[in-house]
mmCIF file of the N, C-alpha and C atoms, coordinates in Angstrom:
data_MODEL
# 
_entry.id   MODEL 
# 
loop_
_atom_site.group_PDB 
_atom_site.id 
_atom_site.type_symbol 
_atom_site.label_atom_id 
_atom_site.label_alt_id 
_atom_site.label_comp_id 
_atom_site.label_asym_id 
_atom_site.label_entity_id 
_atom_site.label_seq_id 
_atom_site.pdbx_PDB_ins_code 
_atom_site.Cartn_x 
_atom_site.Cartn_y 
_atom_site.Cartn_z 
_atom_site.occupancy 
_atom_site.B_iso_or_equiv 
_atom_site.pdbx_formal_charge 
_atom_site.auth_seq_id 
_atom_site.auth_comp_id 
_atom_site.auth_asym_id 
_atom_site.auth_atom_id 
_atom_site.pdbx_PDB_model_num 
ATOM 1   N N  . UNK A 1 1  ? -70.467 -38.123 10.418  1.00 0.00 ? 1  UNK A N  1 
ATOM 2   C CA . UNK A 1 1  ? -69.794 -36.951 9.923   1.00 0.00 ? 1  UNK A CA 1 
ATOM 3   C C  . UNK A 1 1  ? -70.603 -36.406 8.740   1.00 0.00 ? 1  UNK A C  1 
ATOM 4   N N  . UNK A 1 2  ? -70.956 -35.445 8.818   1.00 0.00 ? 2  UNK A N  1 
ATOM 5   C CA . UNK A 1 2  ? -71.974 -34.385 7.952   1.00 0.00 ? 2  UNK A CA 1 
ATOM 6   C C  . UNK A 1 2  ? -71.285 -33.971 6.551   1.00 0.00 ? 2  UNK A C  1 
ATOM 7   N N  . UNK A 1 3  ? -71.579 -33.848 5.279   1.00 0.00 ? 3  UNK A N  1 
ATOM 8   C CA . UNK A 1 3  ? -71.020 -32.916 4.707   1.00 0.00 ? 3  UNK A CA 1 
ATOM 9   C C  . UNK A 1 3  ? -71.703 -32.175 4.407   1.00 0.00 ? 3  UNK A C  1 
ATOM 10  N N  . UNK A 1 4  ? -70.914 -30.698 4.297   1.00 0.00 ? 4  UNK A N  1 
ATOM 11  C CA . UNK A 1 4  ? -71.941 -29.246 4.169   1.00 0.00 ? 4  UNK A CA 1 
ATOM 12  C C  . UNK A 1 4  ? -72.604 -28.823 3.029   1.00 0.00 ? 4  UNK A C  1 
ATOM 13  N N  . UNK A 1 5  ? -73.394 -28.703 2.592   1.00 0.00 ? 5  UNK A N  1 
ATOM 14  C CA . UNK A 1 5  ? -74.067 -28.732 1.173   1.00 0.00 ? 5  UNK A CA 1 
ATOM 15  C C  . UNK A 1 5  ? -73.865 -27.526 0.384   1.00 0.00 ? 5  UNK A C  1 
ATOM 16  N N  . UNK A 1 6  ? -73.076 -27.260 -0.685  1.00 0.00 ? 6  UNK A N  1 
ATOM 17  C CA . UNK A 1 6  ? -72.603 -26.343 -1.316  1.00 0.00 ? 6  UNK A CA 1 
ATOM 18  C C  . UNK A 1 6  ? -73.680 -25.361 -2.662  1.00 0.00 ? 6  UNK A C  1 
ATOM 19  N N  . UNK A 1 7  ? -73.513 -24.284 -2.203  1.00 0.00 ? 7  UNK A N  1 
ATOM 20  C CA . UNK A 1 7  ? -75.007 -23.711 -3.169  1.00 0.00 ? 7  UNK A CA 1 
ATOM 21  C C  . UNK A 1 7  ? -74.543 -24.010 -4.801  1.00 0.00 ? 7  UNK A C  1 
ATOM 22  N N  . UNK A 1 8  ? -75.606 -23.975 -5.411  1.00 0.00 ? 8  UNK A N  1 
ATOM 23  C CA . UNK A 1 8  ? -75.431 -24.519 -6.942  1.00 0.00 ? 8  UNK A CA 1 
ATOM 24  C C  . UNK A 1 8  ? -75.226 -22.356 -7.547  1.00 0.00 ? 8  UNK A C  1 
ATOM 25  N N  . UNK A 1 9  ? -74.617 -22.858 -8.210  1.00 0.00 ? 9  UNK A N  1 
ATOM 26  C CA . UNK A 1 9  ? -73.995 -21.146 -9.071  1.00 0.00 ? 9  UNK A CA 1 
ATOM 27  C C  . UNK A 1 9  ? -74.896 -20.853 -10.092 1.00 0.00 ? 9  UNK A C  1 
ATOM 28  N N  . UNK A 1 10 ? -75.422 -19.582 -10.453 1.00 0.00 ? 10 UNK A N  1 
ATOM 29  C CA . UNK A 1 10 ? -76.415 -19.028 -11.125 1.00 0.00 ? 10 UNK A CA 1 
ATOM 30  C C  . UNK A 1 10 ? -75.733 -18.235 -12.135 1.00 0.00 ? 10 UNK A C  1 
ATOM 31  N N  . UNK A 1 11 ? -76.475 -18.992 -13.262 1.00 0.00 ? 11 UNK A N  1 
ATOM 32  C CA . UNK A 1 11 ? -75.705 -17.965 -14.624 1.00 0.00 ? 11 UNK A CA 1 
ATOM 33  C C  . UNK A 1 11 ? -76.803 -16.684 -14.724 1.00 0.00 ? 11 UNK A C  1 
ATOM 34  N N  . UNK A 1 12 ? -76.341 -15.830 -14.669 1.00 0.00 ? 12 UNK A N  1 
ATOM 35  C CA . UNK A 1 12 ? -76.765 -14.591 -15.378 1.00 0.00 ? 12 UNK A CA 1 
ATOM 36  C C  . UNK A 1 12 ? -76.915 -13.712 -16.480 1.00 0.00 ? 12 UNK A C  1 
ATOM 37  N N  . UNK A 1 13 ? -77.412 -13.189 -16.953 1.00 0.00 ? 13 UNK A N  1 
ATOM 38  C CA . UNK A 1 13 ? -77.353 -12.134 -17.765 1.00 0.00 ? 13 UNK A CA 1 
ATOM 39  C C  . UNK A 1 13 ? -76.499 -12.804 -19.295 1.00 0.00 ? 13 UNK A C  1 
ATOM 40  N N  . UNK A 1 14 ? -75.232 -12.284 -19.568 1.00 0.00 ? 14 UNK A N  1 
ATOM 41  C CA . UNK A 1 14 ? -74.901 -12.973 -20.869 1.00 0.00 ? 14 UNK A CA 1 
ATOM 42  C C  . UNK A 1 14 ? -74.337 -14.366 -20.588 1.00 0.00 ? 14 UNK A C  1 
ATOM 43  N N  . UNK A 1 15 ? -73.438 -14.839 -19.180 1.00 0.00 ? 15 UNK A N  1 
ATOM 44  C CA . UNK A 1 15 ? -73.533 -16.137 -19.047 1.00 0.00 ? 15 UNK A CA 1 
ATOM 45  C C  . UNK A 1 15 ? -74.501 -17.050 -19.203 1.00 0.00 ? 15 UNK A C  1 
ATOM 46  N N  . UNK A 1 16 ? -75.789 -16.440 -19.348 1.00 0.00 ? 16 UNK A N  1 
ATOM 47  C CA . UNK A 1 16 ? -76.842 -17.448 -19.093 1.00 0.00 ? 16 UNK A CA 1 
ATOM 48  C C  . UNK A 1 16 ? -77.644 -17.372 -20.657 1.00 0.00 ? 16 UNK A C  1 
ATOM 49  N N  . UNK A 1 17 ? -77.500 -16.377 -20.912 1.00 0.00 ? 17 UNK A N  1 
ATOM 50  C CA . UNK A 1 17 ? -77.974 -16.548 -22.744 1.00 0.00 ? 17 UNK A CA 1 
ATOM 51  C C  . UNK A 1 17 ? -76.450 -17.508 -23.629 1.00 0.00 ? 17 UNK A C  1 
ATOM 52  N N  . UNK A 1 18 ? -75.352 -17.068 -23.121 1.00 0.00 ? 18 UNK A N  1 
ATOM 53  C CA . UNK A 1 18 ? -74.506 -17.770 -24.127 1.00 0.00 ? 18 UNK A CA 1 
ATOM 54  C C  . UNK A 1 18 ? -74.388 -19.330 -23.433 1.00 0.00 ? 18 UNK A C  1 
ATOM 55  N N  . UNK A 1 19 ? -74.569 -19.854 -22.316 1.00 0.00 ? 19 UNK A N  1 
ATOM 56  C CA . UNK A 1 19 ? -75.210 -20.962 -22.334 1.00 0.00 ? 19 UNK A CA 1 
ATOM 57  C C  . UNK A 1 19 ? -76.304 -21.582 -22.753 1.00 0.00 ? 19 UNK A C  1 
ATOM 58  N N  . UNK A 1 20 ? -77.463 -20.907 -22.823 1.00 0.00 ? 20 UNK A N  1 
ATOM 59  C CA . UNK A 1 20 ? -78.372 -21.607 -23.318 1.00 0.00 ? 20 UNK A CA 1 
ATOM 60  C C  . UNK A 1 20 ? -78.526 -21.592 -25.049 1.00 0.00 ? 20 UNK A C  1 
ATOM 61  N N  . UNK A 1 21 ? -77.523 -20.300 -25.340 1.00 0.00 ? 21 UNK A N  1 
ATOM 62  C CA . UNK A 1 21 ? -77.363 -21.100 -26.966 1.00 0.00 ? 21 UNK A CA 1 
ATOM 63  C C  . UNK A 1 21 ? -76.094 -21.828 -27.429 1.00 0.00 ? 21 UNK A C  1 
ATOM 64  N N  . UNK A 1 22 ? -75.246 -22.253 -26.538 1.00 0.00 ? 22 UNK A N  1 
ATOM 65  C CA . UNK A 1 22 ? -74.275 -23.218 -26.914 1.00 0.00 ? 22 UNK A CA 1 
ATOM 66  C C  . UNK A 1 22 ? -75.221 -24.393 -26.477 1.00 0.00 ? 22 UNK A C  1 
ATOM 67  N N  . UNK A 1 23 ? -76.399 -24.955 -25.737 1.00 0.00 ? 23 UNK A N  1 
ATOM 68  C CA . UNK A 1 23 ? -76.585 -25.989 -25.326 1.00 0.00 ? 23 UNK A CA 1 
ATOM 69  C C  . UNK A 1 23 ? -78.126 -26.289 -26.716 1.00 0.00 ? 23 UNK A C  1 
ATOM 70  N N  . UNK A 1 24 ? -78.106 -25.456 -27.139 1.00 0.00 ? 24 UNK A N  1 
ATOM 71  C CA . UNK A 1 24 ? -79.170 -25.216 -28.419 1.00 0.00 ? 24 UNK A CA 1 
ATOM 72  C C  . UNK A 1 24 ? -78.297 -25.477 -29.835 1.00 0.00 ? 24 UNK A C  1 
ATOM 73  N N  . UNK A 1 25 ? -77.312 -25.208 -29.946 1.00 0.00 ? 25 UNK A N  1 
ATOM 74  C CA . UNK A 1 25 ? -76.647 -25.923 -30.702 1.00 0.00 ? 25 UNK A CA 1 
ATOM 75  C C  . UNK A 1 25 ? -75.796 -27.037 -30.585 1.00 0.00 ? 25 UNK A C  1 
ATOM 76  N N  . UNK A 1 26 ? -75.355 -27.192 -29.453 1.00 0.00 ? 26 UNK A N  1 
ATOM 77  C CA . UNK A 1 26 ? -75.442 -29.105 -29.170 1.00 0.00 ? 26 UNK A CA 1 
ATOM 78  C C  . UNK A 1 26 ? -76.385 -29.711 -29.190 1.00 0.00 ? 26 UNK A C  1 
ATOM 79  N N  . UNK A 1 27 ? -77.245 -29.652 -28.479 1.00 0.00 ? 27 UNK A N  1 
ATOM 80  C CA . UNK A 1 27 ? -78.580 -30.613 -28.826 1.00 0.00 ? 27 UNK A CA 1 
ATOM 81  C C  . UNK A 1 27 ? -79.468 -30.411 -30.200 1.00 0.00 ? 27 UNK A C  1 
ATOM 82  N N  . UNK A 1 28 ? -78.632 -30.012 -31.115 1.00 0.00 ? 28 UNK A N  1 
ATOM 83  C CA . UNK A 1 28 ? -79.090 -29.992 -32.298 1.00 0.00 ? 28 UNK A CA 1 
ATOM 84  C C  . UNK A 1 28 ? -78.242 -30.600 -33.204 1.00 0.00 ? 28 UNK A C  1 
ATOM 85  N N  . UNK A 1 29 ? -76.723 -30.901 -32.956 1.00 0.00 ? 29 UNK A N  1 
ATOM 86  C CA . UNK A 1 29 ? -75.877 -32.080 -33.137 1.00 0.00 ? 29 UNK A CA 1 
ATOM 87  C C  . UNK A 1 29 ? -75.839 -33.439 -33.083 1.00 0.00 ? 29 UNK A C  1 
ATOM 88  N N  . UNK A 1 30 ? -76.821 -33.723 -31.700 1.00 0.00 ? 30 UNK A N  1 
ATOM 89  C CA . UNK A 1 30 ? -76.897 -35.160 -31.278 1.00 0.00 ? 30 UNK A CA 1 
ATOM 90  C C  . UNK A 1 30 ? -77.094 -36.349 -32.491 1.00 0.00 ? 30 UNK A C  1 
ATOM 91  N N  . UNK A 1 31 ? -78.165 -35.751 -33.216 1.00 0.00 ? 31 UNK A N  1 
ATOM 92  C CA . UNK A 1 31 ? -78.541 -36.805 -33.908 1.00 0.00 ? 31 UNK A CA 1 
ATOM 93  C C  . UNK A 1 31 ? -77.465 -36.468 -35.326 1.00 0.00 ? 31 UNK A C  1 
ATOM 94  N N  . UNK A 1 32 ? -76.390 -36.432 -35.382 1.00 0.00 ? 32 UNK A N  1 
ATOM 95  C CA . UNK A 1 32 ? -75.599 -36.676 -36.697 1.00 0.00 ? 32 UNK A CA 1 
ATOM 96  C C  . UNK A 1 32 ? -75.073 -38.197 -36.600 1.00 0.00 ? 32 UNK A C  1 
ATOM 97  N N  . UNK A 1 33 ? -74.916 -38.878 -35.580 1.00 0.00 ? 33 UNK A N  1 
ATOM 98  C CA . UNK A 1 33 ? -73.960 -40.127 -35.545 1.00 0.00 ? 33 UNK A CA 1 
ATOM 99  C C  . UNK A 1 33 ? -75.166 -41.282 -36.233 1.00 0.00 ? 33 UNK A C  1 
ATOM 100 N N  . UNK A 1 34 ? -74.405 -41.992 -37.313 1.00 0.00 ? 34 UNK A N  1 
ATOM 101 C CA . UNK A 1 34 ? -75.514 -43.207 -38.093 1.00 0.00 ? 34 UNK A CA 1 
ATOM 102 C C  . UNK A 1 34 ? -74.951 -44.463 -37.509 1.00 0.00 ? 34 UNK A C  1 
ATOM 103 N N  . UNK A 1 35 ? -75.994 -45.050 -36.484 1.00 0.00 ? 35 UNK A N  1 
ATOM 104 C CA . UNK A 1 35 ? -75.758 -46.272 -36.304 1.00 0.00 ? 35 UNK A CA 1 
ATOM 105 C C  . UNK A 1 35 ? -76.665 -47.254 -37.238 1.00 0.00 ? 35 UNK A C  1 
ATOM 106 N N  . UNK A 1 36 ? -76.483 -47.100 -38.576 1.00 0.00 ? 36 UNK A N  1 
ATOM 107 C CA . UNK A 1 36 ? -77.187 -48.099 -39.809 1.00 0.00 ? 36 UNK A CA 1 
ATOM 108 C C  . UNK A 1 36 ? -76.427 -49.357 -39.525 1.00 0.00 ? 36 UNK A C  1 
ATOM 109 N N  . UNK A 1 37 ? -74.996 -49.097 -39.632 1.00 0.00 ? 37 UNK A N  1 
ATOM 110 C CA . UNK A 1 37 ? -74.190 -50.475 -40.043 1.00 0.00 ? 37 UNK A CA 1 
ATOM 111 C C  . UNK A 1 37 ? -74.492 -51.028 -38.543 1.00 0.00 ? 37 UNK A C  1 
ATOM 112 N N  . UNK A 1 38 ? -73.857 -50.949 -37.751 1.00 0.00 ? 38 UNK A N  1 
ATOM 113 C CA . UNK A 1 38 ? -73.842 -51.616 -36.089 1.00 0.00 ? 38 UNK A CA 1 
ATOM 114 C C  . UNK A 1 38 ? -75.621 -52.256 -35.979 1.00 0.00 ? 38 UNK A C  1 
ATOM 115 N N  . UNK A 1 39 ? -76.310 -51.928 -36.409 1.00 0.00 ? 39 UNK A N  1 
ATOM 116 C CA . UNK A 1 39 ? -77.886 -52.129 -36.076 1.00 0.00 ? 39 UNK A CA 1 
ATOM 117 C C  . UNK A 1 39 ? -77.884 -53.000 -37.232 1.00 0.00 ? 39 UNK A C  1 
ATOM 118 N N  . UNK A 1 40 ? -77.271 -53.473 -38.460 1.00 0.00 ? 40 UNK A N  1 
ATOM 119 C CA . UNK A 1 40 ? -77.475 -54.417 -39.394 1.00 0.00 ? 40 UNK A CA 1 
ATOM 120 C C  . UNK A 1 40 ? -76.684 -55.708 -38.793 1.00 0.00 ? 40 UNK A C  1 
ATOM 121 N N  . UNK A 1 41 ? -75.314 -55.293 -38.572 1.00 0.00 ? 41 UNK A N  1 
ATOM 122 C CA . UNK A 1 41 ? -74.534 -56.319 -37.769 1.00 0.00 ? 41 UNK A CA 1 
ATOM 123 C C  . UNK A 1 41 ? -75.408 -57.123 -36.272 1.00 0.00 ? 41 UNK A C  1 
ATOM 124 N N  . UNK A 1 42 ? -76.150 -55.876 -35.586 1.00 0.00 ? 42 UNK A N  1 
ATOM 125 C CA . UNK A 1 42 ? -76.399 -56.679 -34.580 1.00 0.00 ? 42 UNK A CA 1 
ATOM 126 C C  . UNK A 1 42 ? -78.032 -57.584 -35.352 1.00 0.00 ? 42 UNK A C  1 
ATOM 127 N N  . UNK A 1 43 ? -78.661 -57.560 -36.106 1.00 0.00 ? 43 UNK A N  1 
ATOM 128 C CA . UNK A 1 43 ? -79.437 -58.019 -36.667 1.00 0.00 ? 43 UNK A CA 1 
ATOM 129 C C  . UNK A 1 43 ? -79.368 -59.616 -36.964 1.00 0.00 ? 43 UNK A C  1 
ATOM 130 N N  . UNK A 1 44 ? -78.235 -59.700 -37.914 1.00 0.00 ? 44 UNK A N  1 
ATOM 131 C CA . UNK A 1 44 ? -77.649 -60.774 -38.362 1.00 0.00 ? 44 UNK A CA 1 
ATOM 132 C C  . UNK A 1 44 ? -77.139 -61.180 -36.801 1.00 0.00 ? 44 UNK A C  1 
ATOM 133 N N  . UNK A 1 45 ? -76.192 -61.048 -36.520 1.00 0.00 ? 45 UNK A N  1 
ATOM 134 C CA . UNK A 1 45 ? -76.158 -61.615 -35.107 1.00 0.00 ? 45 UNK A CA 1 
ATOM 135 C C  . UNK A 1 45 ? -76.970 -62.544 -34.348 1.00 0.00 ? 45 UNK A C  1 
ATOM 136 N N  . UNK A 1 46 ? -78.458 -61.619 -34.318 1.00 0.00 ? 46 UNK A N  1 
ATOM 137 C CA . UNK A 1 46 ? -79.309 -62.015 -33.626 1.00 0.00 ? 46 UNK A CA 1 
ATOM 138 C C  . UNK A 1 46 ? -79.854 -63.240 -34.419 1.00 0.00 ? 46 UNK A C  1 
ATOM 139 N N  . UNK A 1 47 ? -80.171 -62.911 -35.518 1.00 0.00 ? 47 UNK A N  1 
ATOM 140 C CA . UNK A 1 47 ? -80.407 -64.174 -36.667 1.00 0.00 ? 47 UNK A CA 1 
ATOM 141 C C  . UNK A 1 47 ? -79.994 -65.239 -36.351 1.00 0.00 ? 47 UNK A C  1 
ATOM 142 N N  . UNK A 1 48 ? -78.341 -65.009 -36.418 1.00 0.00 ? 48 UNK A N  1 
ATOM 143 C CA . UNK A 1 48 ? -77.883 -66.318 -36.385 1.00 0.00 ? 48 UNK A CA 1 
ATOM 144 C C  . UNK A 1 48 ? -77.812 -67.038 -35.540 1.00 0.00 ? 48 UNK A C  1 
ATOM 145 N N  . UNK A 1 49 ? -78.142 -66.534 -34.099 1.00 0.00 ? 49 UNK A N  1 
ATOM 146 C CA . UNK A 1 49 ? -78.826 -66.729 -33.260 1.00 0.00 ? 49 UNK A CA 1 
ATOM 147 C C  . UNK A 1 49 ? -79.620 -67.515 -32.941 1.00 0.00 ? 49 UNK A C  1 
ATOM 148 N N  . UNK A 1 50 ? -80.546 -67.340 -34.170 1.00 0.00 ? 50 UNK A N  1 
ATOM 149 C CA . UNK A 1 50 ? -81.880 -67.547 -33.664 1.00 0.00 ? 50 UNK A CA 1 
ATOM 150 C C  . UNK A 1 50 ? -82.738 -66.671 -32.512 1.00 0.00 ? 50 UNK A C  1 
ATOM 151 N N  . UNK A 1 51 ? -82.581 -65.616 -32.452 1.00 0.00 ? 51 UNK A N  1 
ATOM 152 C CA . UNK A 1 51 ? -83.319 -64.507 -31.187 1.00 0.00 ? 51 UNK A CA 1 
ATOM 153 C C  . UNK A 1 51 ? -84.139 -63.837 -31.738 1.00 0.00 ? 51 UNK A C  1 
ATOM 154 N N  . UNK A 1 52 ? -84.203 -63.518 -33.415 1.00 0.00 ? 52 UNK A N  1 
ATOM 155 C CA . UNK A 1 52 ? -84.828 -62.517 -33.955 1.00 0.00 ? 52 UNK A CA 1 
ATOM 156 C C  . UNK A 1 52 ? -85.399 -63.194 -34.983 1.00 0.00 ? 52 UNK A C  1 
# 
């Protein structure tokens, strides 16, 4: 049993500029989250370990 392959949708004109600057100001967000503490914890971890 086949399934029918559905065409992908084309942004245009201002759909396609106000997407590509909402996706220009998300990917300019990404890097706010600080994983300092979690990367010290897993450190010691590993330490105590013995892995690192």
């Amino acid at each position: 049993m086949a399934l029918t392959i559905r065409s992908i949708p084309v942004l245009k004109a201002q759909e396609a500029s106000a997407f590509v600057s909402n996706a220009t100001a998300q990917s300019s967000k990404k890097a706010t989250i600080d994983f300092s503490k979690q990367s010290e914890q897993a450190s010691k971890i590993l330490a105590k370990a013995k892995l690192k």
